[in-house]
C-alpha positions in Angstrom: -29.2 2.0 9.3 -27.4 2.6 6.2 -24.0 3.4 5.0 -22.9 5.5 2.2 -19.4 6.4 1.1 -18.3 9.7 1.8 -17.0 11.7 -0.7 -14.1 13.2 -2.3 -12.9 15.3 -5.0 -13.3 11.7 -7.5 -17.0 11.1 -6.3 -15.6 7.3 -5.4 -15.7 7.4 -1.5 -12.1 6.2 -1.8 -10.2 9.2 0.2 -7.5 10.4 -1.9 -7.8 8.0 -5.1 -10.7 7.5 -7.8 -11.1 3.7 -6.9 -14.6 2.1 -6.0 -15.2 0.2 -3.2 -18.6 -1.6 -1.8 -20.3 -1.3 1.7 -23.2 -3.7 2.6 -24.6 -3.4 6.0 -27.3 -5.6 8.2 -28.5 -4.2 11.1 -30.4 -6.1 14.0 -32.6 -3.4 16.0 -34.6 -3.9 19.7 -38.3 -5.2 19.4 -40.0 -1.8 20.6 -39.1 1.9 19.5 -36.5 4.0 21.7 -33.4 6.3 20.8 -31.4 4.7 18.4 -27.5 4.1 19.1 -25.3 2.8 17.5 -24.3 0.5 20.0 -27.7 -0.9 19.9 -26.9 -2.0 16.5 -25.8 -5.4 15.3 -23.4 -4.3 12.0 -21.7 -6.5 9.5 -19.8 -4.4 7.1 -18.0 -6.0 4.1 -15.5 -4.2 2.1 -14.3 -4.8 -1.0 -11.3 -2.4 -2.2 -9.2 -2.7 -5.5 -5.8 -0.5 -5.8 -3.3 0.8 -3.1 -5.1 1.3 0.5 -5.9 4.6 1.7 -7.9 6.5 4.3 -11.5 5.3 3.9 -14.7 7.6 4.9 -18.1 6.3 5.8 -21.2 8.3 6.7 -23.2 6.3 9.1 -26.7 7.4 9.3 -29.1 5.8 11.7 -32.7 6.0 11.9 -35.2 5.0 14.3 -38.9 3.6 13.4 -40.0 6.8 14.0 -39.2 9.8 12.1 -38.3 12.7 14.1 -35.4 10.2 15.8 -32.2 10.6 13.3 -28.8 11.4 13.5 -25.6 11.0 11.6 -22.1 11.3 12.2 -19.4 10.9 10.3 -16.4 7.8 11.2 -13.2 7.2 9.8 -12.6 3.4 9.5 -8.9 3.2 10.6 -8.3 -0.7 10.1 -10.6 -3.7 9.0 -10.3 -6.7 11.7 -11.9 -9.5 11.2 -14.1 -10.2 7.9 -12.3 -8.7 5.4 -8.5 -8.4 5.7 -7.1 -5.2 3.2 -3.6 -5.6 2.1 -0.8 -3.7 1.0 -2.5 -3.9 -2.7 -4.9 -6.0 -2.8 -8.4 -6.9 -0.5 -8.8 -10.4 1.1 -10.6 -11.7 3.6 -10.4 -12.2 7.4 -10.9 -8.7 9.1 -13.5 -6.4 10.2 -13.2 -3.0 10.8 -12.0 -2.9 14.1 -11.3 1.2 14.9 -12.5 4.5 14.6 -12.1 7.8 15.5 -12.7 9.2 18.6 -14.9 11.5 17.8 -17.4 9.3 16.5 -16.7 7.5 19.9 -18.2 10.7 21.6 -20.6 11.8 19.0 -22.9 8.7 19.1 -21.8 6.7 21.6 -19.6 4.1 20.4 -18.3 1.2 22.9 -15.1 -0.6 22.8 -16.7 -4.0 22.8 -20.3 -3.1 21.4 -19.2 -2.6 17.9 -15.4 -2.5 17.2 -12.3 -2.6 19.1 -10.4 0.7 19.0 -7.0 -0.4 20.0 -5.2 -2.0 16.9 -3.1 0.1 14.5 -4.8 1.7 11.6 -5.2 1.4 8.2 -2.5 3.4 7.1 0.1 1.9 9.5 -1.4 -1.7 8.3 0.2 -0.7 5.3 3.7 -0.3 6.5 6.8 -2.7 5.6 10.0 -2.9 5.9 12.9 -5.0 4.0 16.0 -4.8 5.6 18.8 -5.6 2.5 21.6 -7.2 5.3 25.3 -6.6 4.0 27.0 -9.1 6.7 30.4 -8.9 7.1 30.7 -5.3 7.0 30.7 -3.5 3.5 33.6 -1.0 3.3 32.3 2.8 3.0 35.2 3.5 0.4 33.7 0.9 -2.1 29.9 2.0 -1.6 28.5 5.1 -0.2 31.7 7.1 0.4 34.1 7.0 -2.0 37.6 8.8 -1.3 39.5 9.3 -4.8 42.5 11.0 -4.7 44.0 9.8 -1.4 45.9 7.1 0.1 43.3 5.7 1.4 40.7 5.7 -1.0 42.0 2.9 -3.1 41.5 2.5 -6.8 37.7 3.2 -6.4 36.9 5.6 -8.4 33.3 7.8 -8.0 30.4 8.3 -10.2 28.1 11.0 -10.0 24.3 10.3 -9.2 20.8 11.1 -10.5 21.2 13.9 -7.5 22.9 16.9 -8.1 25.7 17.2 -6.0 26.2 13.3 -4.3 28.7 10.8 -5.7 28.7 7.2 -4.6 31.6 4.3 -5.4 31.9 3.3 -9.3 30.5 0.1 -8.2 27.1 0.9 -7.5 25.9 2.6 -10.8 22.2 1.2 -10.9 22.2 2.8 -7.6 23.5 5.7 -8.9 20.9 6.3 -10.9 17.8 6.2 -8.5 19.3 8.1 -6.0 16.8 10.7 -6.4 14.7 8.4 -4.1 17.5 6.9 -1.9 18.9 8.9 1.7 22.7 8.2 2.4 24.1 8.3 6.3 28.0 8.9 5.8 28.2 9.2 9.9 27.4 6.0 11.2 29.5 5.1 14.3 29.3 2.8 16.8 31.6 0.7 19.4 31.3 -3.1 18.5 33.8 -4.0 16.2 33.6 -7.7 16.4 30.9 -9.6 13.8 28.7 -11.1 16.3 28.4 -8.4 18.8 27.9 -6.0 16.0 25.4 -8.2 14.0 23.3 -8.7 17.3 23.3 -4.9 18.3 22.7 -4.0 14.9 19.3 -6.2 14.7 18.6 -5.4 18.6 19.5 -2.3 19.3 21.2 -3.9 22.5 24.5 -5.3 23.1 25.0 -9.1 24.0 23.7 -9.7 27.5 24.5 -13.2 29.2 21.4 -12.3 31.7 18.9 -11.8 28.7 18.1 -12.8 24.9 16.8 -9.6 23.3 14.2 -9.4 20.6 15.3 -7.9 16.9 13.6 -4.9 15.8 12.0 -6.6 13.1 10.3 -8.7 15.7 9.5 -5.5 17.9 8.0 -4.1 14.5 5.8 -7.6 13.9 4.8 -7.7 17.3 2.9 -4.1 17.3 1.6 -3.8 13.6 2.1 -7.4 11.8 -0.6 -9.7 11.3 0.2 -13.0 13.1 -2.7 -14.6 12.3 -1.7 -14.1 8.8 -1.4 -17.2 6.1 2.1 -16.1 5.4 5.0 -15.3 8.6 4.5 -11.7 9.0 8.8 -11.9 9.3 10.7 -13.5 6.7 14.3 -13.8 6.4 16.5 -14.9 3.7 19.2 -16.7 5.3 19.6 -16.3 9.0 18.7 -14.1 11.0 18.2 -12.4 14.8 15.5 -14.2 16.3 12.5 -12.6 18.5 13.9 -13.1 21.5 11.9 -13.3 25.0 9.1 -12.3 22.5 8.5 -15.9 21.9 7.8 -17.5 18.8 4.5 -15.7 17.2 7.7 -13.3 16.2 10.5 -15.8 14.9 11.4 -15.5 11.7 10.6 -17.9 9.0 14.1 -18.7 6.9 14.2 -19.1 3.5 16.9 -20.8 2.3 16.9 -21.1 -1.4 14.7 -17.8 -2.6 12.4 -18.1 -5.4 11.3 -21.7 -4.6 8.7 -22.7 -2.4 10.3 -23.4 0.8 10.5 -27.5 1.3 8.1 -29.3 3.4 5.3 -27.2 3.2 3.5 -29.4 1.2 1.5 -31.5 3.1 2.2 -35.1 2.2 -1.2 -37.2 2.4 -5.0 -35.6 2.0 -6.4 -32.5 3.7 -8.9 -35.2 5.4 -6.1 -37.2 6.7 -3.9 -34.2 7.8 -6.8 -32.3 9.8 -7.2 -36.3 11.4 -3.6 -36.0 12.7 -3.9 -32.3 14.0 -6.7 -33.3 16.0 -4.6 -36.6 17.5 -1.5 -34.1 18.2 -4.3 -32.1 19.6 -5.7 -34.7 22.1 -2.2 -35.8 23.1 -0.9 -32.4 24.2 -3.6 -31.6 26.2 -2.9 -34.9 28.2 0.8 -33.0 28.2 -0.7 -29.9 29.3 -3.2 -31.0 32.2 0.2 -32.8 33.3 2.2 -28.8 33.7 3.6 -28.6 30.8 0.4 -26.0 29.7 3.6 -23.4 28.2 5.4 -25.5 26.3 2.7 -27.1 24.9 1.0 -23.4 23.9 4.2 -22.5 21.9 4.4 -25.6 20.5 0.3 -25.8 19.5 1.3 -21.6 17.7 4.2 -23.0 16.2 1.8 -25.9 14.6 -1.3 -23.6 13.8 1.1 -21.6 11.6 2.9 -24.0 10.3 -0.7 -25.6 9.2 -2.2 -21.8 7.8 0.8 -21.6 5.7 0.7 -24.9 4.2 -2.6 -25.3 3.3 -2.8 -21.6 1.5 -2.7 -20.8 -1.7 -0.8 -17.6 -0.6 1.9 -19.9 -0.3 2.7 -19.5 -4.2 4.3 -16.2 -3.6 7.6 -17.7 -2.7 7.6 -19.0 -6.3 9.2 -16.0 -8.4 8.9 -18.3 -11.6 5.6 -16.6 -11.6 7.5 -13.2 -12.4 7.8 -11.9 -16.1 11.3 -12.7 -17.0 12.0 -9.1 -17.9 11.4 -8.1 -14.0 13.2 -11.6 -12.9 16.6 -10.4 -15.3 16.6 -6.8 -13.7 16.8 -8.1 -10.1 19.8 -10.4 -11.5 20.2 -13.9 -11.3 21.4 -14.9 -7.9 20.5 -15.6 -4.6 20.6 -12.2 -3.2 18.6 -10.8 -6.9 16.0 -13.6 -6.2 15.5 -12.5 -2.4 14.8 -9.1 -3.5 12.1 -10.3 -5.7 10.8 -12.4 -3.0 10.9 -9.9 -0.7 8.6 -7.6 -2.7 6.3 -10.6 -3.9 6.0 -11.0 -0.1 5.3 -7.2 1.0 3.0 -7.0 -1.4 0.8 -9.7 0.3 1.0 -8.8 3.6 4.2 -9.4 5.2 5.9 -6.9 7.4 9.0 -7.1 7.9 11.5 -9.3 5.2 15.4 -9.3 5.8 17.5 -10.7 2.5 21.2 -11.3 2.9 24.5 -10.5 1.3 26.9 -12.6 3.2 30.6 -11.8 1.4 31.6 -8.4 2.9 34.4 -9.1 5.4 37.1 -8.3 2.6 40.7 -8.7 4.9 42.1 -9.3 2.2 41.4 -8.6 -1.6 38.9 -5.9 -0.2 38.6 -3.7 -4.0 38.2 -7.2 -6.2 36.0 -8.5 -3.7 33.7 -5.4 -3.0 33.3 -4.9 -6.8 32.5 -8.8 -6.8 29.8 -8.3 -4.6 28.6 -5.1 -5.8 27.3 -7.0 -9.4 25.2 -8.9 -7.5 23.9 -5.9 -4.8 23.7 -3.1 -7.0 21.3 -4.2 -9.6 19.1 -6.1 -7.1 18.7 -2.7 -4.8 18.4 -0.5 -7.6 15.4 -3.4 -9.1 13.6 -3.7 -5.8 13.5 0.0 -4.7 12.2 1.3 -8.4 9.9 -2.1 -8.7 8.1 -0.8 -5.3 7.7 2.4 -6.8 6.6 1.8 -9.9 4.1 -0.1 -8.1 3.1 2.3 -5.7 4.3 0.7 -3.2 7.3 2.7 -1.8 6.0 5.5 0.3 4.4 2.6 2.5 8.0 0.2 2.3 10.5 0.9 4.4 13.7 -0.2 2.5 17.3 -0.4 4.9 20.7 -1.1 2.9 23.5 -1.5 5.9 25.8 -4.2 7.8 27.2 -4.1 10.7 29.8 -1.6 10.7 32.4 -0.4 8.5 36.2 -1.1 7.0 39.3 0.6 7.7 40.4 3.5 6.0 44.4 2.0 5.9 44.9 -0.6 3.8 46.5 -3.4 4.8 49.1 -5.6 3.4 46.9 -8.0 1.4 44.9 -5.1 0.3 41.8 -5.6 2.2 40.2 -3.4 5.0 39.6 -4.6 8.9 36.7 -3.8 11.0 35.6 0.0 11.3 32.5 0.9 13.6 33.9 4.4 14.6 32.7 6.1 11.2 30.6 4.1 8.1 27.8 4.1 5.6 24.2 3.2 5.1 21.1 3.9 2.7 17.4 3.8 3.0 14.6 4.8 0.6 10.9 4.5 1.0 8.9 4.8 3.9 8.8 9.1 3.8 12.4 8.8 3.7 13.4 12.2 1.7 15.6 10.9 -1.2 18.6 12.6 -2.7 20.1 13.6 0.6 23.2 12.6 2.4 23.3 13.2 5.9 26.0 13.4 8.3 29.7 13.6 6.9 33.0 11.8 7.5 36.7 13.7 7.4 38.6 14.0 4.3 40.5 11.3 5.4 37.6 8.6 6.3 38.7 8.4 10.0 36.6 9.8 11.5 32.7 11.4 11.7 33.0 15.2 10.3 29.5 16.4 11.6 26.2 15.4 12.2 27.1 11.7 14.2 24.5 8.8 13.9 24.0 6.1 16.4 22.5 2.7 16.8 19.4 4.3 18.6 19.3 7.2 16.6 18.7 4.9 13.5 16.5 2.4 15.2 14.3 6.0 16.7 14.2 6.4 13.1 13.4 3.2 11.2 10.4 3.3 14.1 8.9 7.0 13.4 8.8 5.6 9.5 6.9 2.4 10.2 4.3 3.8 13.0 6.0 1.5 15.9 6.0 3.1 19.3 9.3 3.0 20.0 9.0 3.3 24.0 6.4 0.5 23.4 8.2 -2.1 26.8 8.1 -5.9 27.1 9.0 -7.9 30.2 12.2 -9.5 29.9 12.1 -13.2 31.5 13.7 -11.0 34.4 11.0 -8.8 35.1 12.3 -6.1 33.6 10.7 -3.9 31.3 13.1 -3.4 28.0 12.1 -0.3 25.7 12.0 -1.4 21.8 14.6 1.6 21.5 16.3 2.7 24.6 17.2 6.1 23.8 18.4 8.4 20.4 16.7 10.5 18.4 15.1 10.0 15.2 17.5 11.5 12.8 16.1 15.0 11.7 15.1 16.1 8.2 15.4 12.4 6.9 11.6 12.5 7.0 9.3 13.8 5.4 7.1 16.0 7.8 
């Protein structure tokens, strides 16, 4: 047998970009002559790929130990699954190419469990991220993404004009301003939960608090289809707390990091790899006793929660949460805070692997002193969003990251006596970039006065339908609840049209 790359328009095999890459192949054949299939083949392929992933083309060509026996067909390797593992930018090991397409399937043959499995995402969805940048407490529209000059209840915020023609956000955000060429406003959020906890959970859910049933956040609806949990690093990081995964269990809990930019504590493993590996077999021995006695469950989750713990200390990957490795120019235009060093973090971290990071603003309910307080905020959010979204770019890394600016609803439009601004959900603001989202757009619009939505009305659903379509998650995909019942990643909306690029 022998592989070749296929080619393209840069001769390098590399569909789409001039980048090498190298195929080696063994193949173990029957004893005696017959028709050659590919099934009958014993195939290790390693890759080895430098640059940003794309669609990768083989031609397979097989031939028998007789001549007039030979056939070829073309496959398109989808995802690698087992011996070589192909990040976001970079190739490591761990996974083997694991699907193809269906017509190779037919054309020569190929079985599910003969060569490769053929029911993992592929290579281009492998590629998909998404950082979720959490303003909690609810950011007022007025100060961020919909400015009101002019009127009673716009305030003293003035607005700036942006890098797109026509769209004006809040004086506040002016780093913002100028990249939002590649950044998608929705000015007709709306929604019904107006208190923090029900909003926050519904917000990360998609499902309002249910006494009957803890739901799973999207982010660990996103993990469970197309993250990596066998990863070295948590395929879902949060900065600061978060939803957790629900009935999903714990392969999809978040891990928190609490101080960004530092490696997280106690993942250093205190006495020799010798000695530790000696304790994980003792811990082994000792819940199996606990298993064989019924508690085989709580001793599985408890053995997953161990074996990643374990991966994540004992790999080098575990550097990345260092940003003291950063060039001080990128570390100063991300800002020097906590929220600025979770945005670093979080792209140190998509670019390795991870799926799905959440980073935290945690100042927004503004009561009282709303425009001092927004602004306040704003030096620390504004330079870190505007950082991280052109940082992705400029690294080619954008049209594959998802990137979500929101909280979990709005402010009033009537100020109140201590100049602040209560809870909103009926109308309010959001931003996304990356991912195909079309930048330099605002969609949806609220009235003159900021009461209400003016057209084009976006829910919950309609934004989760959404987030879904741009990472490659089925959003019908069901789970079992603890009840039995089957509960729909999204239940219901639409995915918000033209925000995508088709």
């Amino acid at each position: 047998m022998r592989l070749t790359p296929g080619s393209n328009a840069g001769g390098s095999g590399l569909s789409g970009i001039g980048l090498p890459f190298f195929l080696q192949a063994s193949v173990v054949r029957p004893a005696q002559p017959q028709p050659t299939r590919i099934a009958d083949s014993l195939i290790t392929i390693r890759i080895v790929i430098t640059g940003k992933p794309a669609k990768v083309r083989f031609r397979i060509d097989t031939r028998s130990q007789t001549s007039s026996e030979k056939f070829g067909t073309e496959i398109m390797a989808n995802h690698i699954f087992d011996e070589v593992h192909l990040s976001r930018r970079t190739a490591t090991r761990r996974r083997f190419l694991q699907t193809v397409s269906a017509g190779a399937i037919a054309s020569c043959g190929l079985g599910f469990r003969d060569l490769m499995a053929v029911e993992a995402e592929n290579l281009r969805k492998r590629g998909k991220a998404m950082i979720l940048l959490w303003m909690q407490g609810g950011p007022s529209q007025f100060e961020t993404f919909d400015p009101k000059p002019g009127i009673e209840n716009g305030g003293p915020t003035e607005a700036i004009q942006t890098s797109a023609s026509g769209i004006q956000i809040a004086d506040n955000f002016p780093n913002v301003a100028r990249i939002m060429n590649d950044v998608a406003l929705i000015r007709s959020m709306t929604n019904k939960e107006g208190s923090h906890p029900r909003a926050t959970y519904q917000m990360h859910t998609g499902y309002v608090p249910s006494g009957s049933v803890k739901h799973p956040s999207l982010a660990s609806g996103i993990v469970q289809q197309i993250g990596n949990i066998e990863s070295e690093l948590p395929s879902f990081v949060s900065i600061g707390n978060t939803q957790g995964a629900g009935f999903l269990g714990m392969d999809y809990e978040p891990f928190v990091v609490n101080n960004p930019g530092q490696i997280p504590s106690n993942v250093a493993i205190p006495v020799q790899q010798q000695r530790f590996d000696r304790r994980m077999g003792l811990l082994g021995k000792l819940e199996s006793e606990y298993a064989a006695a019924g508690a085989d469950q709580l001793v599985a989750t408890h053995q997953s929660l161990y074996q990643k713990s374990s991966r994540l200390v004992l790999s080098p990957s575990v550097s990345t949460f260092d940003t003291s490795e950063e060039p001080q120019k990128v570390r100063d235009s991300y800002g020097d805070s906590n929220f600025g060093r979770g945005c670093l973090l979080a792209r140190r971290l998509v670019e390795q692997g991870v799926t799905f990071v959440e980073v935290r603003s945690s100042t927004w309910d503004t009561h009282q002193d709303n425009f001092e307080r927004s602004a306040s905020n704003a030096a620390e959010v504004d330079p870190a969003t505007a950082a991280l979204i052109t940082d992705l770019k400029d690294r080619g890394m954008l049209d594959d990251t998802l990137v979500v600016w929101m909280g979990e609803f709005g402010r009033t439009p009537k100020i109140n006596a201590r100049t602040g601004r209560d809870h909103y959900p009926r109308v309010f603001s959001m931003a996304m970039a990356g991912g195909g989202i079309v930048g330099g757009q605002v969609y949806g619009s609220s009235t003159a006065d900021g009461s209400a939505i003016n057209e084009n009305p976006v829910t919950v659903q309609d934004l989760f339908q959404t987030v879904c379509k741009s990472m490659g998650v089925n959003a019908n995909h069901e789970n079992l609840s603890p009840l039995g019942r089957p509960m729909k990643i999204v239940d219901g909306g639409s995915v918000i049209p033209g925000l995508l690029r088709t």
